[in-house]
C-alpha positions as CSV (number, residue, x, y, z in Angstrom):
1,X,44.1,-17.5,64.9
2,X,42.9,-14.6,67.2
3,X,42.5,-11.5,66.4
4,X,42.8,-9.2,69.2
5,X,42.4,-5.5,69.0
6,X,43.4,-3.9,72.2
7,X,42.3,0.0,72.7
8,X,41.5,2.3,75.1
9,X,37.7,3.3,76.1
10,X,37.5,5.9,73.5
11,X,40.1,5.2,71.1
12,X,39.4,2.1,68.9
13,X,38.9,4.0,65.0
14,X,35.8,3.1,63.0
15,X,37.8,1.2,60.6
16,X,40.1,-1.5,62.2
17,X,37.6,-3.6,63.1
18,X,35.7,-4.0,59.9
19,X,39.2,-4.3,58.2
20,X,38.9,-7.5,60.1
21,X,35.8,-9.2,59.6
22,X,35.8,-8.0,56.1
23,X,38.5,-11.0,55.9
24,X,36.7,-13.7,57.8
25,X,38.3,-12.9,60.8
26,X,36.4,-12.2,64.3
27,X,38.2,-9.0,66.2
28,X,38.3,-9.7,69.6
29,X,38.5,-6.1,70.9
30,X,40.5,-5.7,74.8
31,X,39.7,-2.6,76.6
32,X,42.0,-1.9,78.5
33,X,43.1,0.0,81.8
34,X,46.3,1.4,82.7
35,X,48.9,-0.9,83.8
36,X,49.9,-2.4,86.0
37,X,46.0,-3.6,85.9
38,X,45.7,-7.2,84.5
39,X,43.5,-6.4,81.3
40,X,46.5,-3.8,80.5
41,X,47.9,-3.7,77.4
42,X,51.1,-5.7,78.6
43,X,48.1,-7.8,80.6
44,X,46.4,-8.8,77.5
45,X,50.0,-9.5,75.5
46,X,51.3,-11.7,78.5
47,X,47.7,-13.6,78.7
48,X,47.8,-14.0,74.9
49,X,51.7,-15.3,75.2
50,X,50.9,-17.6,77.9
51,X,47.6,-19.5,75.7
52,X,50.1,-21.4,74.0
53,X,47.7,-20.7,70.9
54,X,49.0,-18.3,67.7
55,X,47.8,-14.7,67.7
56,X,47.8,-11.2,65.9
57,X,47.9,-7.9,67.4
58,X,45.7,-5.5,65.5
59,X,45.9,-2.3,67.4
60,X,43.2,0.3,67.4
61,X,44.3,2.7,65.4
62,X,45.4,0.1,62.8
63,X,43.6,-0.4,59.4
64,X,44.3,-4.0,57.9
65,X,44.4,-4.6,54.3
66,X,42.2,-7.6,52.5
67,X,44.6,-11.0,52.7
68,X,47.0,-9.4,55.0
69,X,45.9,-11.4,58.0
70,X,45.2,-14.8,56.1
71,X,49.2,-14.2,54.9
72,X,50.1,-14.1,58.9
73,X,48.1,-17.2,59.0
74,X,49.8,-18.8,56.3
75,X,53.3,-17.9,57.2
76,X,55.4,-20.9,59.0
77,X,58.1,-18.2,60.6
78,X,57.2,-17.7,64.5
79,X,57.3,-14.3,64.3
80,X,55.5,-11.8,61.3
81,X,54.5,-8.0,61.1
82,X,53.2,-5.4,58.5
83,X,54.9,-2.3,59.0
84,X,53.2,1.3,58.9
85,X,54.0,4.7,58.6
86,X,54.9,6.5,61.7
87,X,55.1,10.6,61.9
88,X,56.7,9.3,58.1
89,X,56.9,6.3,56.0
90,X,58.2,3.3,58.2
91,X,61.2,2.5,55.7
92,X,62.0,6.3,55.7
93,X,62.7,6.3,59.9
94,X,65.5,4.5,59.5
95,X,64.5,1.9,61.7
96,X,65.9,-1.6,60.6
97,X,64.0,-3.4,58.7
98,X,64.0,-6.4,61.3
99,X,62.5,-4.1,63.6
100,X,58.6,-5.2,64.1
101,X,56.3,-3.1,65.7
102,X,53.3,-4.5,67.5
103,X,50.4,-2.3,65.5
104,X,49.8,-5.5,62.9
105,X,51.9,-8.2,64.0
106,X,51.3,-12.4,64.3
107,X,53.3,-14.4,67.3
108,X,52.9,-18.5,67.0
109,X,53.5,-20.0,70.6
110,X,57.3,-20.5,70.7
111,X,57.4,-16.8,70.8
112,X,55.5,-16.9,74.3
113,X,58.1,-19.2,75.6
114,X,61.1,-17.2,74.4
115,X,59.9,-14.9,76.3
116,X,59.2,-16.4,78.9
117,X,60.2,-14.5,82.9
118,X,60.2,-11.4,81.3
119,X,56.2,-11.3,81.1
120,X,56.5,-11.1,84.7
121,X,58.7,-8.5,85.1
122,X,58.2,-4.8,86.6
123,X,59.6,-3.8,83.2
124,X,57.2,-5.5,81.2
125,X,54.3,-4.0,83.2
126,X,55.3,-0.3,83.3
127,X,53.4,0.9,80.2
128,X,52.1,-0.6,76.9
129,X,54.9,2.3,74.9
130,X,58.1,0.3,74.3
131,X,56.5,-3.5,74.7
132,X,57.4,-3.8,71.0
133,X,61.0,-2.6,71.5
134,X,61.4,-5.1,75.0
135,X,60.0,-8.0,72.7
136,X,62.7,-7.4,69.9
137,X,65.3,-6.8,72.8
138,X,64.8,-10.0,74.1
139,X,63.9,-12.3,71.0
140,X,66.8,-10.7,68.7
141,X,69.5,-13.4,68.9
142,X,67.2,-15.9,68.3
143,X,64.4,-15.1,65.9
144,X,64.5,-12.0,63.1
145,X,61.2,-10.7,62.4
146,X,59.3,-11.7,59.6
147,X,58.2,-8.7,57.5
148,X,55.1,-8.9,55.0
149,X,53.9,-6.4,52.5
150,X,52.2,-4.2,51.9
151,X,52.1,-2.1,54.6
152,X,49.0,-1.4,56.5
153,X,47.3,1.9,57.1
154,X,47.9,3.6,60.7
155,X,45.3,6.1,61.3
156,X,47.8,8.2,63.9
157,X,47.9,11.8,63.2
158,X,51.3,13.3,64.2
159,X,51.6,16.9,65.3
160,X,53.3,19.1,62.5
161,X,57.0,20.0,62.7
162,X,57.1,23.2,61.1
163,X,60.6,24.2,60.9
């Protein structure tokens, strides 16, 4: 399986990519432009969905935990995640729990094909915020999100809301 880390120039945190190696993966690390380049963000997604090969998303700000990727790997459903907290705990947003979001997630190949003319879309191209929420939008009748635990460490710092 590849492991593909996609950052900015100056954004990848010191500790995603030895969360990876640390479990015998290799992290392939994407810097990307701003769309609508082709090493984008939604570039490097469509490439990966196209390669007809299986593939995790490790974004850069995302700290993997020791077996979490070899569980992706293991896992038969087409589609698995590991959530993390947001601005607050990811079960406390009251996003459904079939909701994945890209930061630590695992697509086998039939996921590529659901897809499909979508990856060629103006709308997929725009930016890389909301590619997880046009993936679930499109995939939801058909496949539900596999979720794994625990959940992985995002290393995001929110601004405060003081009240």
């Amino acid at each position: 399986m590849i492991v593909a880390v996609p950052t900015a120039h100056d954004r990848l945190h010191p500790t995603v990519v030895p969360s990876i190696t640390a479990q015998g993966y290799a992290a392939h690390v994407y810097t990307c432009p701003d769309p609508p380049h082709p090493a984008s963000y939604p570039g490097v997604l469509r490439a990966f969905f196209r390669s007809g090969e299986s593939f995790c998303i490790v974004e850069h700000d995302i700290e993997s935990l020791p077996g979490a990727l070899a569980a992706l790997t293991r896992c038969p459903e087409p589609w698995c995640w590991n959530a993390y907290d947001l601005d607050v705990a990811f079960d406390d947003t009251g996003a459904s729990p079939h909701f994945a979001m890209l930061g630590h997630t695992r697509f086998r190949p039939v996921v590529g094909r659901m897809l499909g003319p979508l990856l060629d879309t103006v709308r997929w191209w725009r930016h890389w915020d909301g590619l997880d929420l046009l993936i679930h939008w499109r995939l939801r009748r058909r496949l539900v999100p596999h979720r794994h635990y625990p959940d992985v460490i995002h290393h995001h710092e929110y601004p405060r809301r003081d009240g």
